[in-house]
C-alpha positions in Angstrom: 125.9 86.3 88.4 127.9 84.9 91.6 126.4 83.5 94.3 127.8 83.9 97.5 126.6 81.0 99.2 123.0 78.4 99.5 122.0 77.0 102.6 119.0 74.3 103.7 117.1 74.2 107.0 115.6 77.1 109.5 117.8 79.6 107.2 115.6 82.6 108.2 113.3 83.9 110.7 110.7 83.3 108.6 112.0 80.3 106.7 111.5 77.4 109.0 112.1 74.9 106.2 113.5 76.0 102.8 116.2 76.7 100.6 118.1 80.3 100.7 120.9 81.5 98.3 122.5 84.9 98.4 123.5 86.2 95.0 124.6 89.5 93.4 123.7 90.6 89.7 125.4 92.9 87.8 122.4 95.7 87.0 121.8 97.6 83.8 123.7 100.8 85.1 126.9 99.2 86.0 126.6 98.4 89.8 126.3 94.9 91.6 122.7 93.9 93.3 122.6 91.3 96.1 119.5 89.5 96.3 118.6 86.1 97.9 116.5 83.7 96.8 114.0 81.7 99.0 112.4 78.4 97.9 110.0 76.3 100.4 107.5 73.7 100.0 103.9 75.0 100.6 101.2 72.1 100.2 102.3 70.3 97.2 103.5 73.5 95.5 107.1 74.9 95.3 106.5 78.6 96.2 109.5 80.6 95.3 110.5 84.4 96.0 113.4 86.9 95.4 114.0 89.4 98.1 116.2 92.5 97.1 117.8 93.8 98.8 119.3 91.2 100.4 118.8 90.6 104.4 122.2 90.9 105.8 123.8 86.7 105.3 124.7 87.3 108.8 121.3 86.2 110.3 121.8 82.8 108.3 125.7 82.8 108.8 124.0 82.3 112.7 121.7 79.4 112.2 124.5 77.7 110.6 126.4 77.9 113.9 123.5 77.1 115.9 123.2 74.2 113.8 120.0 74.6 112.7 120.8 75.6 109.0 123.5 73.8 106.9 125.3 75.3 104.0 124.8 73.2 100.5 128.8 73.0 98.9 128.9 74.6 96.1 130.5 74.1 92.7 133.2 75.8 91.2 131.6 76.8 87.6 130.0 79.4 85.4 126.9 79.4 83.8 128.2 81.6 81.0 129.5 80.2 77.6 
């Protein structure tokens, strides 16, 4: 898995407040999947979703320029042994 970037804030139309990471998976048949993640707060509950395909990172690339969505650094590491 790589992910291609994580971002906090009004990420998304319809992700006022939440946590967004793009990522692409390598599927059974050969061929790379991008998906994004969404995590937000709802009550006391974490509700969490996976969206694939992807919306195109550009929308969120936007917010981040508009300053209303921040990209989290990442770190440079692999989850595999």
């Amino acid at each position: 898995m790589a992910v291609l970037g994580a971002f906090i804030g009004n990420c998304l139309q319809d992700v006022i407040s939440g946590v967004v990471w793009y990522d692409s998976l390598l599927s059974d048949d050969g061929k790379w999947a991008t998906g994004l993640a969404v995590v937000r707060i709802v009550a006391d509950t974490v509700a969490a979703e996976l969206r694939r395909p992807a919306p195109s990172p550009s929308v969120t690339l936007q917010r981040v320029l508009a300053g209303v969505c921040r990209e989290i650094p990442g770190i440079d590491q692999s989850s595999e042994p």
